[in-house]
KETIDREN-134740 format. One record per residue (C-alpha): x, y, z; residue in one letter; residue number from 1. Coordinates in steps of 0.001 Angstrom, whole numbers, padded with zeros to 6 digits. Layout:
// KETIDREN-134740
@px:X, py:Y, pz:Z, type:A, seq:NUM .
...
//
This chain:
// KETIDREN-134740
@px:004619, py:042542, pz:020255, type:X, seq:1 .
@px:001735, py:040529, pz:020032, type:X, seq:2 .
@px:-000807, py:043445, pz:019354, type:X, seq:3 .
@px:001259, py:044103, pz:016742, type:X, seq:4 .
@px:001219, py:041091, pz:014717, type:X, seq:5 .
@px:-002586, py:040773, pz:015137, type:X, seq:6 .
@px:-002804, py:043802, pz:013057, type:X, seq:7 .
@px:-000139, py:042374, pz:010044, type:X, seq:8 .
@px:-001188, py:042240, pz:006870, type:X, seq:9 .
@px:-003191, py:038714, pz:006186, type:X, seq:10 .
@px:-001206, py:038435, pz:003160, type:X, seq:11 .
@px:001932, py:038490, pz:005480, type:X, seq:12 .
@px:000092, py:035677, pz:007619, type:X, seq:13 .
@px:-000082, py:033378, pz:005249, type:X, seq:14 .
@px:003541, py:033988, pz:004071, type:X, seq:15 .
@px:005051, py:033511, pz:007207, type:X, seq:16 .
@px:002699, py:030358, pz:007687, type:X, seq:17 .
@px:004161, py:029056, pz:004245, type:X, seq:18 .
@px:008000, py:029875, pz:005322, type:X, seq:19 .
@px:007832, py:027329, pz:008248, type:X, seq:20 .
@px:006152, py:024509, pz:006024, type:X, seq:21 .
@px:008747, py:023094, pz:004052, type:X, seq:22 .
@px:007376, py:021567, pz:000708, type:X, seq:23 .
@px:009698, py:022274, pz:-001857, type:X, seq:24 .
@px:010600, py:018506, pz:-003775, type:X, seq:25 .
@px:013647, py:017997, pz:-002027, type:X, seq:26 .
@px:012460, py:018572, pz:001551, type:X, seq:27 .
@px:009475, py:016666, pz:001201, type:X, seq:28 .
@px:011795, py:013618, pz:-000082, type:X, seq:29 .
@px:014067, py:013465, pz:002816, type:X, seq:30 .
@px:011762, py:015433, pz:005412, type:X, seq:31 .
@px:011808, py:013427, pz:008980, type:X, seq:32 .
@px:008955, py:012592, pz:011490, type:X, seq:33 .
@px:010986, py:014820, pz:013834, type:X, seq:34 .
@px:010679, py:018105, pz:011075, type:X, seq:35 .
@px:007234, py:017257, pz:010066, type:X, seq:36 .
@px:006093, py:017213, pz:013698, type:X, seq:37 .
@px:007787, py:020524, pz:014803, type:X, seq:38 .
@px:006754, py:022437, pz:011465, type:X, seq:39 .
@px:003152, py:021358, pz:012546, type:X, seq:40 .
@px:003783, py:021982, pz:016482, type:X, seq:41 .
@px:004411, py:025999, pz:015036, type:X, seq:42 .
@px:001739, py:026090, pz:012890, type:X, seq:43 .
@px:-000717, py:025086, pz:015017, type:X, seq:44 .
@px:000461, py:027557, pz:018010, type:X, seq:45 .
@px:000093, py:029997, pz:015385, type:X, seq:46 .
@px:-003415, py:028730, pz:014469, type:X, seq:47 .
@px:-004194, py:029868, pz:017930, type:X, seq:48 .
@px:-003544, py:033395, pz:018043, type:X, seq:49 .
@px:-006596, py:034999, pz:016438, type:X, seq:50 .
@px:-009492, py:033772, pz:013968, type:X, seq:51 .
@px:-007200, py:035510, pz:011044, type:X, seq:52 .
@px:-003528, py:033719, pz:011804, type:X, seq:53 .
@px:-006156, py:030434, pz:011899, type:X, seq:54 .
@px:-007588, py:031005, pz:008343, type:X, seq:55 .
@px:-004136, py:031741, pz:007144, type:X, seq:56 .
@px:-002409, py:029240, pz:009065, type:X, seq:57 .
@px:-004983, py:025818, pz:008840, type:X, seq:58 .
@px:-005082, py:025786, pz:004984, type:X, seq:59 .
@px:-001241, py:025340, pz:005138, type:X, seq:60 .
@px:-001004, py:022932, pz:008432, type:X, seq:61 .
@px:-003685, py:020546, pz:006161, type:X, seq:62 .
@px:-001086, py:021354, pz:003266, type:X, seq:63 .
@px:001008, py:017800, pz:004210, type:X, seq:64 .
@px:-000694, py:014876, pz:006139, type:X, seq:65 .
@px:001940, py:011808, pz:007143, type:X, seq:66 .
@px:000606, py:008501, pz:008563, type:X, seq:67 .
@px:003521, py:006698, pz:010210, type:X, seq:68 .
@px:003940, py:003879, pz:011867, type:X, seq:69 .
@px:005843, py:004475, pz:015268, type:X, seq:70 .
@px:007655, py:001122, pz:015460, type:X, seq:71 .
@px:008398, py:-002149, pz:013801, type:X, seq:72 .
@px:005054, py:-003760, pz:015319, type:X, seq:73 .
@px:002022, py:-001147, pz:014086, type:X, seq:74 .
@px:-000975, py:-002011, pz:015600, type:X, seq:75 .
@px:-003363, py:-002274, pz:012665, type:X, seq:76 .
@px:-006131, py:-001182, pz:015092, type:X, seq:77 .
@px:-004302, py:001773, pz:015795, type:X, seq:78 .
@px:-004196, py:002536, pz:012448, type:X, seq:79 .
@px:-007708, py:002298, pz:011565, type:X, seq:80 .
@px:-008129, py:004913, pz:014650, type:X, seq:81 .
@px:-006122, py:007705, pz:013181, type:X, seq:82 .
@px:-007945, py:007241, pz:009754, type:X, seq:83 .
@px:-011320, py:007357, pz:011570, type:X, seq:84 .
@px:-010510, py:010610, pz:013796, type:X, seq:85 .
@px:-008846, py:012106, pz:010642, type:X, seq:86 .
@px:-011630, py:011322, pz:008302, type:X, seq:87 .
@px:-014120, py:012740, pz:010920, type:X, seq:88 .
@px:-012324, py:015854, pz:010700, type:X, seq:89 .
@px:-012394, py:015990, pz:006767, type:X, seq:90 .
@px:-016147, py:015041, pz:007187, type:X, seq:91 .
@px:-017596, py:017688, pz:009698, type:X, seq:92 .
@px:-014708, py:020760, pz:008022, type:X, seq:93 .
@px:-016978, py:023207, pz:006583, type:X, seq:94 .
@px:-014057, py:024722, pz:005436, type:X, seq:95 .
@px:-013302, py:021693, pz:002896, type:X, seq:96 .
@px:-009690, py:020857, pz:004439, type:X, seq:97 .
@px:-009425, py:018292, pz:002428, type:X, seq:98 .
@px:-009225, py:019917, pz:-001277, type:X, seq:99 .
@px:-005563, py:021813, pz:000631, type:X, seq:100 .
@px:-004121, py:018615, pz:000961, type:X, seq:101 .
@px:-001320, py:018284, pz:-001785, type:X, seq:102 .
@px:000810, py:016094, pz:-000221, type:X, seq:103 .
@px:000304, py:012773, pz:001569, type:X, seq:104 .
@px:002527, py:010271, pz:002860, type:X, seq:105 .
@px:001777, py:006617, pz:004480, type:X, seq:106 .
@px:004335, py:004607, pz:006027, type:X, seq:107 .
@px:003300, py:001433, pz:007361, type:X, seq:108 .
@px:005620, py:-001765, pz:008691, type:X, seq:109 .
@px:003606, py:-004828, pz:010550, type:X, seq:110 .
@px:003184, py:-008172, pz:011093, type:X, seq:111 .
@px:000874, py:-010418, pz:009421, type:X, seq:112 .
@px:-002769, py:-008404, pz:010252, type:X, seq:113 .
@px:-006060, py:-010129, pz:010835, type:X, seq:114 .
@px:-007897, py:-010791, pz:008161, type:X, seq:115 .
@px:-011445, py:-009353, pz:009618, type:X, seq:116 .
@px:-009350, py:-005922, pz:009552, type:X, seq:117 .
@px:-008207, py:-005799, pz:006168, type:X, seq:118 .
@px:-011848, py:-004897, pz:004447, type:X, seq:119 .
@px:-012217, py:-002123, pz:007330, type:X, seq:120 .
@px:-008938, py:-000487, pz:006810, type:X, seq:121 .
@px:-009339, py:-000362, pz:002900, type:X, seq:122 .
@px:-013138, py:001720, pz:003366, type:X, seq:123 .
@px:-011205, py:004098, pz:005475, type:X, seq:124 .
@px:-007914, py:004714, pz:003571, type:X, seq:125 .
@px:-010444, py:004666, pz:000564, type:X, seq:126 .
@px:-012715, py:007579, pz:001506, type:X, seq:127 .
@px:-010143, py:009371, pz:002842, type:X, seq:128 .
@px:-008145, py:009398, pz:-000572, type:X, seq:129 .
@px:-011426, py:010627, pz:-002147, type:X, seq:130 .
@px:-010942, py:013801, pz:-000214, type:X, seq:131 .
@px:-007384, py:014671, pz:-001345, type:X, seq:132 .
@px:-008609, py:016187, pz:-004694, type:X, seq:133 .
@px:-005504, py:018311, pz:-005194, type:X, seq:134 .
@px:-002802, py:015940, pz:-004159, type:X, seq:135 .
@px:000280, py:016636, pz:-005810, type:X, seq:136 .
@px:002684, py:013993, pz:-004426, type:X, seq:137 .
@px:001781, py:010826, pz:-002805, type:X, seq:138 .
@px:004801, py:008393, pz:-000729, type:X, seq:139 .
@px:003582, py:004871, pz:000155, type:X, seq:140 .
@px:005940, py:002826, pz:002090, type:X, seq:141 .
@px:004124, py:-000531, pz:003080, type:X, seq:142 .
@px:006097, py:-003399, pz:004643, type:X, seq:143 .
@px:004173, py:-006749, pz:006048, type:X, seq:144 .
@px:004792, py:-009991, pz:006791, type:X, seq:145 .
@px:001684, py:-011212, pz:004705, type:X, seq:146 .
@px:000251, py:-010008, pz:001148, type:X, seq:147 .
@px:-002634, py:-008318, pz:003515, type:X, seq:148 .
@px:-002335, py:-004644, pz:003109, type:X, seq:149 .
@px:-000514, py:-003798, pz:-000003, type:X, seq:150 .
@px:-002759, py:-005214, pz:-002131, type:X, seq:151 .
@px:-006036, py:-003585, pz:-001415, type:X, seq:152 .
@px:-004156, py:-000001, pz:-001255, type:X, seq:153 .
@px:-002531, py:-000959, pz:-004903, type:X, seq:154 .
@px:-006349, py:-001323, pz:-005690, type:X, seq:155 .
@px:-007422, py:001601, pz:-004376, type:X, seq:156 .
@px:-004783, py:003855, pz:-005503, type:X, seq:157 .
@px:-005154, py:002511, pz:-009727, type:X, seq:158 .
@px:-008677, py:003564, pz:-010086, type:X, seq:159 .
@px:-008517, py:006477, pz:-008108, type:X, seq:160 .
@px:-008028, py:009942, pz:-010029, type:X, seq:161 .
@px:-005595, py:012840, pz:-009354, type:X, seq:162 .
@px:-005408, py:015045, pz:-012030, type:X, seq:163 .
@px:-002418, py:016838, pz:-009782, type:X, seq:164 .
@px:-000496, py:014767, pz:-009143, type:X, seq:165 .
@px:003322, py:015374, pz:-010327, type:X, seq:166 .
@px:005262, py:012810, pz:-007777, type:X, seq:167 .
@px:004726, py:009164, pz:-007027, type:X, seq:168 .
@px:006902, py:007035, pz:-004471, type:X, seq:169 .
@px:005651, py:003897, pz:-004511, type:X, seq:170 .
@px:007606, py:001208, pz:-002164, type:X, seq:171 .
@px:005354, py:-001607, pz:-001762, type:X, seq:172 .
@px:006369, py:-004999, pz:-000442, type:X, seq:173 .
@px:004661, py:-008431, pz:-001075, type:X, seq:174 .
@px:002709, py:-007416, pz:-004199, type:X, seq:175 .
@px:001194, py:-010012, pz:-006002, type:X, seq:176 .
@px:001452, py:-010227, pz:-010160, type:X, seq:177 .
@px:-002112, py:-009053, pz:-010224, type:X, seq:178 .
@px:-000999, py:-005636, pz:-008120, type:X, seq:179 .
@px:002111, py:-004553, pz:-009878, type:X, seq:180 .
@px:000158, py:-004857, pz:-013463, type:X, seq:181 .
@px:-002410, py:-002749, pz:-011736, type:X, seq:182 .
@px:000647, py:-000362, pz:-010956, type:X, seq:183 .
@px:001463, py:000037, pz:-014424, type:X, seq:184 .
@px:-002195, py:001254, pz:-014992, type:X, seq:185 .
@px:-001879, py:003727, pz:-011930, type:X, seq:186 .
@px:000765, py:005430, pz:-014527, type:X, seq:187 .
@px:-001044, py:005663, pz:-017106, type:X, seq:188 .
@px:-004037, py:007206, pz:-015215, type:X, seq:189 .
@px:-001579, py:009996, pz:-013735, type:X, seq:190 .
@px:000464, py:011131, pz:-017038, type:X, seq:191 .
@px:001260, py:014471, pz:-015265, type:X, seq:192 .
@px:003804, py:012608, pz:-013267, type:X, seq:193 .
@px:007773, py:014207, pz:-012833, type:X, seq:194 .
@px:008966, py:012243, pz:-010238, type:X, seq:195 .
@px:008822, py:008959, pz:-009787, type:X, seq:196 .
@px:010248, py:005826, pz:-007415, type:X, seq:197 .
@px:009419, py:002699, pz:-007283, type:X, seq:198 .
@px:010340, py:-000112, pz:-005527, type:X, seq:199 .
@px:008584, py:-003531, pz:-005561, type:X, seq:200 .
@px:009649, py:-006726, pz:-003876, type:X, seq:201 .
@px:007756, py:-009743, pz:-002930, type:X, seq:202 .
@px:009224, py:-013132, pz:-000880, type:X, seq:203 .
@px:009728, py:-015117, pz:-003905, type:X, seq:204 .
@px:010989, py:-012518, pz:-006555, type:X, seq:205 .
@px:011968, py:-009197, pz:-007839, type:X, seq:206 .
@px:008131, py:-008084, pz:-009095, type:X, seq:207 .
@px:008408, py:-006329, pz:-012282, type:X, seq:208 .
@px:005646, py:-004290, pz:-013972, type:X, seq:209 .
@px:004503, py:-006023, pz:-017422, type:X, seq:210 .
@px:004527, py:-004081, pz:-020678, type:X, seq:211 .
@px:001198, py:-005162, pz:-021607, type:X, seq:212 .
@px:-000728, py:-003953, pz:-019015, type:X, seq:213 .
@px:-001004, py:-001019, pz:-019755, type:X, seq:214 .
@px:001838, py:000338, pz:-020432, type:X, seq:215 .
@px:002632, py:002390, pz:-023960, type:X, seq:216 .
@px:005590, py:004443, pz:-025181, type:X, seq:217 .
@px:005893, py:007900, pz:-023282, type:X, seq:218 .
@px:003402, py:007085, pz:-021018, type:X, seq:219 .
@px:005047, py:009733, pz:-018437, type:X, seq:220 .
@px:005974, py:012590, pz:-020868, type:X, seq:221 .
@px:006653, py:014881, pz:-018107, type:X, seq:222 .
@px:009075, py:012744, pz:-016151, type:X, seq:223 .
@px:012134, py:014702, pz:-014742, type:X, seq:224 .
@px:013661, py:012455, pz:-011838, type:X, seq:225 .
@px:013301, py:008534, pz:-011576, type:X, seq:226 .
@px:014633, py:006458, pz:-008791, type:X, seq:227 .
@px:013971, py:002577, pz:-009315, type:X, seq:228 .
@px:015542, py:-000205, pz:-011106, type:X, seq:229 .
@px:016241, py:-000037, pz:-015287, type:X, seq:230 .
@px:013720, py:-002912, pz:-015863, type:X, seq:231 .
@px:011062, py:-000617, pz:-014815, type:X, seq:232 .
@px:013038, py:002190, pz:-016345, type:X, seq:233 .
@px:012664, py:000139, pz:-019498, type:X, seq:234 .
@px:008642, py:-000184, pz:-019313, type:X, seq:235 .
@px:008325, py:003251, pz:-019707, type:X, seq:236 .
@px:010396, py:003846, pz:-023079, type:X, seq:237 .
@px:010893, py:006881, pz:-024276, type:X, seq:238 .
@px:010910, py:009814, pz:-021829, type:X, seq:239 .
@px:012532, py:013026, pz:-023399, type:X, seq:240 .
@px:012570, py:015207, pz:-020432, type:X, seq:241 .
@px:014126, py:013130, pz:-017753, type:X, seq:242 .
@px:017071, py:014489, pz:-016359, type:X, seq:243 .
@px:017996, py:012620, pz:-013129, type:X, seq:244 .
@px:018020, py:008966, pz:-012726, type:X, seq:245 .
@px:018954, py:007001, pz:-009192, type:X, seq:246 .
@px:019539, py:003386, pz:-009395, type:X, seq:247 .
@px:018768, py:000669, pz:-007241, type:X, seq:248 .
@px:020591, py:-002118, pz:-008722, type:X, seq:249 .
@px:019500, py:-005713, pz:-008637, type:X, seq:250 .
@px:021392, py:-007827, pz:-005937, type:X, seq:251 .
@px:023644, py:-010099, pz:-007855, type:X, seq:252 .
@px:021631, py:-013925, pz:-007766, type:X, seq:253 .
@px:024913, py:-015687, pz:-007815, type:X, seq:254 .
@px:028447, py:-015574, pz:-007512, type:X, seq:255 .
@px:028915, py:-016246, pz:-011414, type:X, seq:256 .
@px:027348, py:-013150, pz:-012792, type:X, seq:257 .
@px:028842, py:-009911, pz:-011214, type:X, seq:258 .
@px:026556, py:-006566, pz:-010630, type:X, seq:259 .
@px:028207, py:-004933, pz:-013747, type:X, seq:260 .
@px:027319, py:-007513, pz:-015950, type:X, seq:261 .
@px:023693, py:-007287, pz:-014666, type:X, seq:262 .
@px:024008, py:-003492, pz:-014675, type:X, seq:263 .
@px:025589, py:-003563, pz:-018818, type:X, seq:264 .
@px:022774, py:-005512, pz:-019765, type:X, seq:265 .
@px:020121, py:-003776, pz:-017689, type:X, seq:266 .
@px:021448, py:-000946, pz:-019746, type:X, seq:267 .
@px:020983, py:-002454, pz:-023485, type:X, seq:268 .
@px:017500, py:-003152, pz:-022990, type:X, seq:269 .
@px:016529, py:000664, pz:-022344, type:X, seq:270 .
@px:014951, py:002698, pz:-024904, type:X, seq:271 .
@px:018459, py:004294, pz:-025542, type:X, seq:272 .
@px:019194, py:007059, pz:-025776, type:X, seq:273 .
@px:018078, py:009280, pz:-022916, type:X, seq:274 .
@px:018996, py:012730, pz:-024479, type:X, seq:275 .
@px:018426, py:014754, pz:-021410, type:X, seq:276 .
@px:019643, py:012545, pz:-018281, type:X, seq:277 .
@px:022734, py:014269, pz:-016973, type:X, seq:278 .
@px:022669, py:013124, pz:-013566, type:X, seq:279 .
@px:022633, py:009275, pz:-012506, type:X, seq:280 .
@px:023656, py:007521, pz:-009244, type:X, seq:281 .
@px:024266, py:003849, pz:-008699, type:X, seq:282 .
@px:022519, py:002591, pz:-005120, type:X, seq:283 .
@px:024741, py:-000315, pz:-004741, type:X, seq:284 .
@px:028115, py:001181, pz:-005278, type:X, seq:285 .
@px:029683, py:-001669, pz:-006721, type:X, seq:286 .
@px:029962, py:-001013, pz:-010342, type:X, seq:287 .
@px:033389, py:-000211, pz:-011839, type:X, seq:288 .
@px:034389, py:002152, pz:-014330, type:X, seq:289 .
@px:035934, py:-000241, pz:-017466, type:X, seq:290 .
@px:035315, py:-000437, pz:-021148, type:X, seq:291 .
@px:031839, py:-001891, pz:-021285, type:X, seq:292 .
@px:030285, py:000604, pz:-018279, type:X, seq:293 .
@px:032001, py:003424, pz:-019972, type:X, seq:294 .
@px:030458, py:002589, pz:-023517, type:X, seq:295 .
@px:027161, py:001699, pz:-022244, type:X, seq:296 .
@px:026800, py:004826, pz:-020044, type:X, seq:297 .
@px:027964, py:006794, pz:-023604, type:X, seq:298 .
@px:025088, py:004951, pz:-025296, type:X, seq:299 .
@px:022560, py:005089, pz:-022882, type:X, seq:300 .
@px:023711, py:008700, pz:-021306, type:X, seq:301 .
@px:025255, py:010903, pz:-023977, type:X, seq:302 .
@px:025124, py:014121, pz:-022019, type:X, seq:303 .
@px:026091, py:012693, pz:-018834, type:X, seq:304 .
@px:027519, py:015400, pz:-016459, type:X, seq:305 .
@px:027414, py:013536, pz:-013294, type:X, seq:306 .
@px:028248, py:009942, pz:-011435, type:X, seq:307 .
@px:028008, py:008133, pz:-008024, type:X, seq:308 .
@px:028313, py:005068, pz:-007508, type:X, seq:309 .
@px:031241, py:004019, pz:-009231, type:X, seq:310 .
@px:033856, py:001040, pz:-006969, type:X, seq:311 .
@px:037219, py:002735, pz:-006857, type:X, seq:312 .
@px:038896, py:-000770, pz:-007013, type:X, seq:313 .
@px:041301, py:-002366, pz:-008708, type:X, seq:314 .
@px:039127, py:-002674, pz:-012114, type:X, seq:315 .
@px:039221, py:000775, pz:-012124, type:X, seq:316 .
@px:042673, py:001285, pz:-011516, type:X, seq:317 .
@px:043322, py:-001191, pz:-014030, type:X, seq:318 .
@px:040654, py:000710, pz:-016741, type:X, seq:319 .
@px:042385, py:004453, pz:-016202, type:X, seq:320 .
@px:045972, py:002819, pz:-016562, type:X, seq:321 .
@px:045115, py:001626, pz:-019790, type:X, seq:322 .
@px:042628, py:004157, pz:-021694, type:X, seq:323 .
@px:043392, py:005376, pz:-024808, type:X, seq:324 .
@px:042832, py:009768, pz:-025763, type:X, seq:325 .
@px:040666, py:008508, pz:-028453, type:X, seq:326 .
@px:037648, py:007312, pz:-026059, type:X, seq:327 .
@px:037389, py:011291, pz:-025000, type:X, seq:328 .
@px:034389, py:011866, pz:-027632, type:X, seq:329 .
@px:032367, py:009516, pz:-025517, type:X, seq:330 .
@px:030767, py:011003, pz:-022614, type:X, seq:331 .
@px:032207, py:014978, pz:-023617, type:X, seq:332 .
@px:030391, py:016585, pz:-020647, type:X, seq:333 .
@px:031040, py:014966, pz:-018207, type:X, seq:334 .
@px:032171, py:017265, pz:-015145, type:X, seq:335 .
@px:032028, py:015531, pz:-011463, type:X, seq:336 .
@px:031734, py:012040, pz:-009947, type:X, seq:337 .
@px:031969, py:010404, pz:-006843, type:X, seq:338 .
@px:033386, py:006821, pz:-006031, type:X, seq:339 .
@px:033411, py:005144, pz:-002918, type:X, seq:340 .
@px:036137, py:002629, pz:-001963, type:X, seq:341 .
@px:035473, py:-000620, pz:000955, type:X, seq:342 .
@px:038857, py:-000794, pz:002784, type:X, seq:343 .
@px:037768, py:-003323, pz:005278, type:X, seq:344 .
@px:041789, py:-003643, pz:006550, type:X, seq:345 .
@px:042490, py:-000007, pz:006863, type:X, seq:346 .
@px:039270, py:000614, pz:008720, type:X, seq:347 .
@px:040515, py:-002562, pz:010918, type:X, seq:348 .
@px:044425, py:-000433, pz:011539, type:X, seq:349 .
@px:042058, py:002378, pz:012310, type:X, seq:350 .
@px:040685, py:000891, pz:015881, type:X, seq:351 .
@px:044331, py:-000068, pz:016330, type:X, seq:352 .
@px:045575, py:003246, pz:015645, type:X, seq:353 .
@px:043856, py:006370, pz:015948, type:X, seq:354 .
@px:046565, py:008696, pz:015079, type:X, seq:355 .
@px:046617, py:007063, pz:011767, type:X, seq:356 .
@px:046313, py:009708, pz:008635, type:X, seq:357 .
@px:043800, py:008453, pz:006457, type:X, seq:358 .
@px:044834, py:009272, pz:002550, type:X, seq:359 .
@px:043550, py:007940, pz:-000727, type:X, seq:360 .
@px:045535, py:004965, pz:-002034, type:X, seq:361 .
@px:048812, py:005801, pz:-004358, type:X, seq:362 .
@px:046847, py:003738, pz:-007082, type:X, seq:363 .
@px:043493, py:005153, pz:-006680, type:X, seq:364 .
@px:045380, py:008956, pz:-006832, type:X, seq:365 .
@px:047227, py:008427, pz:-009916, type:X, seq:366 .
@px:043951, py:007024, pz:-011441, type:X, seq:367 .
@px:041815, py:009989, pz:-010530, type:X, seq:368 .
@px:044436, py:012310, pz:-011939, type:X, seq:369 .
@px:044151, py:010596, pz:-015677, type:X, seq:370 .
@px:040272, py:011359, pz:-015433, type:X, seq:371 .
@px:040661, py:014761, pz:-017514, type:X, seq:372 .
@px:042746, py:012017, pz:-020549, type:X, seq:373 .
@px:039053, py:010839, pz:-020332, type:X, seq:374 .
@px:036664, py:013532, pz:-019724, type:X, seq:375 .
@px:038142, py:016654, pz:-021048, type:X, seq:376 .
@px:035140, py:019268, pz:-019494, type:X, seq:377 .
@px:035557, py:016923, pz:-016071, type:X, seq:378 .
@px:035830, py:019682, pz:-012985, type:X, seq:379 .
@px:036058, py:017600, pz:-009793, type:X, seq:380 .
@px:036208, py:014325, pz:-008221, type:X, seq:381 .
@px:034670, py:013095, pz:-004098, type:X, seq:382 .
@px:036268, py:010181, pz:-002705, type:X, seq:383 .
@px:034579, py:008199, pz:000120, type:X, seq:384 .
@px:035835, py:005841, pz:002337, type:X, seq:385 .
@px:033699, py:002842, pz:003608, type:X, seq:386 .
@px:033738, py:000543, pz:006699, type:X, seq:387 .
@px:033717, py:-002669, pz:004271, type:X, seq:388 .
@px:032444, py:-004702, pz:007250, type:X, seq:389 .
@px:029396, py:-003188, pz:007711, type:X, seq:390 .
@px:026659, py:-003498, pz:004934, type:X, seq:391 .
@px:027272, py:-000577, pz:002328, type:X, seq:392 .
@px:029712, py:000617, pz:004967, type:X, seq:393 .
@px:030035, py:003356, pz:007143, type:X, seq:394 .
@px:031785, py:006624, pz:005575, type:X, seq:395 .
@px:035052, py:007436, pz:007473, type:X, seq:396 .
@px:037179, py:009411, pz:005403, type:X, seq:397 .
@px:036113, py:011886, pz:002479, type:X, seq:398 .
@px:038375, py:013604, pz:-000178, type:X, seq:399 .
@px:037541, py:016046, pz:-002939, type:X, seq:400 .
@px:040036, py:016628, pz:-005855, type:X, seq:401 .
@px:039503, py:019692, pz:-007876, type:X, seq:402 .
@px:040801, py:020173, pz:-011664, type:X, seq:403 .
@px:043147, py:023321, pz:-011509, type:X, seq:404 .
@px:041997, py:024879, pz:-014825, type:X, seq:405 .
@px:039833, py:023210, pz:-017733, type:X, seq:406 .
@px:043664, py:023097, pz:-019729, type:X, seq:407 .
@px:045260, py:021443, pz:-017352, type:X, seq:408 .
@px:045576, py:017288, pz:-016017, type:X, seq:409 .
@px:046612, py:018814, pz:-012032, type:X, seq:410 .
@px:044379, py:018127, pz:-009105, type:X, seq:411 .
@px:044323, py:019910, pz:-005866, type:X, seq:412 .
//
């Protein structure tokens, strides 16, 4: 067997290298440490066979590079190590491994770092970012208890150019006013964008990108798939091609103004209306479906064919028991949607009672049935049940609910 895959095709080589590497957009969004580590434990074994499976097979294995922090406390020092031995290799690679690098991920989560280290760690992540000429997607997660790293990789990262680059996932933490204005300009430097997420937080506020820093209308023509809040949304105006929108809604500040209201008026200030956006999903799951949702989604949305996110509570109950036929023209293609009901007390019966059947609430049912009196092209309908006591809640019972035929108002 293995004289006979010496003598494969080197085409084949480097397809079979490719089939165990997987980059597609989706895997390399939710990809673990666990997947990345085995895909590279294969291709490296593979590297090993002959000088051919290694010319085929290192051009891929260089293909992703994730820096991770293995617990809560990263060791700075340890950090600067693995950008040292890594940068050595880029240095002394004849082969230029560095131009094969498309995608690049750093995760980083410490305490408050020395200040002596902070200059030293910026050179390294600096030259090594010079080497990634082809980058196509770039994930920066960095957590600290001080405004020491962040900043100088915000820096870095704005000035630098990738003329590949079509995905950005930017979750920084701790960024100063002066950083997240420099984020706007890392935007406009990369207009090839499609996907983009962004998440900024510091101690004392919600940071929000500035629109005049910058920023200018269709600055991301290309954009396909945002995740991020709609007051970063708004910065970037109009954006024709986007198609798929995830939500991280702004934690209500007080008791007196509810998420929806928040999440209506987030919705206003957009550069409405998105003309392509037919999927959107709602993070914090506790926005309900009534009049003013439902007209600003219409006005924001008008080609809407999916939703999660929505609180099957009693607002909504209350909103399907009283719609009118007439409200059908709003949102006409609208086909599936998912809501997600907190039943703190049933979840409570449940350690009491295992035997328990778990079904959706009579009032919840005979809501989700009148859906097709408001969506008249809607197909199907998930239901999730959530451990109210714990955060966004653990799911413990799922339903789906399909439309019988387009003609008809029956579920199954």
């Amino acid at each position: 067997m293995t004289k006979m895959a010496l003598f494969l095709p080197v085409e084949l080589y480097h397809e079979i290298a490719l089939s165990i590497r997987q980059s597609d957009s989706e895997a390399w969004r939710t990809k673990s440490l666990h997947d990345w580590q085995r895909e590279n434990k294969v291709l490296v074994t593979l590297s090993r066979v002959s000088k051919a499976w290694r010319a085929q097979t290192l051009p891929v294995l260089w293909d992703e590079i994730l820096i991770m922090s293995p617990s809560g406390q990263f060791d700075i020092e340890d950090l600067q190590l693995r950008l040292w031995l890594l940068l050595n290799d880029l240095r002394n690679t004849e082969g230029g491994y560095g131009t094969h690098v498309k995608r690049l991920s750093i995760y980083l989560k410490h305490y408050v770092v020395p200040e002596t280290l902070i200059n030293d760690t910026s050179l390294l992540l600096e030259e090594m970012l010079e080497y990634f000429t082809g980058l196509q997607s770039l994930q920066l997660q960095i957590t600290c208890q001080n405004v020491c790293l962040a900043n100088p990789v915000v820096h870095l990262i704005h000035r630098l150019p990738f003329p590949s680059l079509k995905s950005a996932s930017l979750q920084l933490f701790n960024c100063t006013t002066c950083e997240d204005d420099l984020l706007g300009q890392f935007f406009v430097n990369h207009p090839g964008i499609e996907d983009a997420s962004i998440k900024l937080r510091s101690d004392r506020r919600r940071v929000v990108m500035k629109p005049d820093h910058g920023l200018k209308p269709d600055m991301l023509p290309n954009l396909r798939r945002y995740e991020g809040n709609l007051q970063h949304l708004a910065r970037l105006h109009s954006l024709q091609h986007l198609t798929t929108i995830k939500c991280w809604n702004g934690r209500r500040k007080t008791p007196r103004v509810s998420s929806q209201t928040i999440f209506v008026a987030a919705l206003s200030k957009l550069s409405n209306p998105f003309p392509s956006v037919t999927h959107l999903t709602f993070t914090n799951r506790d926005i309900n479906l009534c009049f003013d949702t439902f007209q600003a989604l219409a006005r924001s949305f008008p080609v809407l064919e999916f939703i999660d996110g929505f609180e099957a509570g009693q607002n909504f109950t209350d909103f399907m028991d009283g719609i009118l036929d007439d409200k059908r023209w709003y949102l006409p293609r609208m086909r599936t949607m998912v809501v997600h009901d907190f039943q703190a007390d049933l979840f409570a019966d449940l350690f009491r009672d295992e035997n328990r059947e778990i079904c959706i609430p009579f009032n919840v049912e005979s809501a989700i049935r009148k859906l097709p009196s408001l969506f008249e092209s809607f197909v199907s309908l998930t239901y999730l049940m959530h451990d109210g006591f714990r955060g966004e809640g653990q799911v413990f019972g799922e339903f789906e609910m399909h439309r019988v035929a387009p003609d008809s108002d029956d579920f199954v």
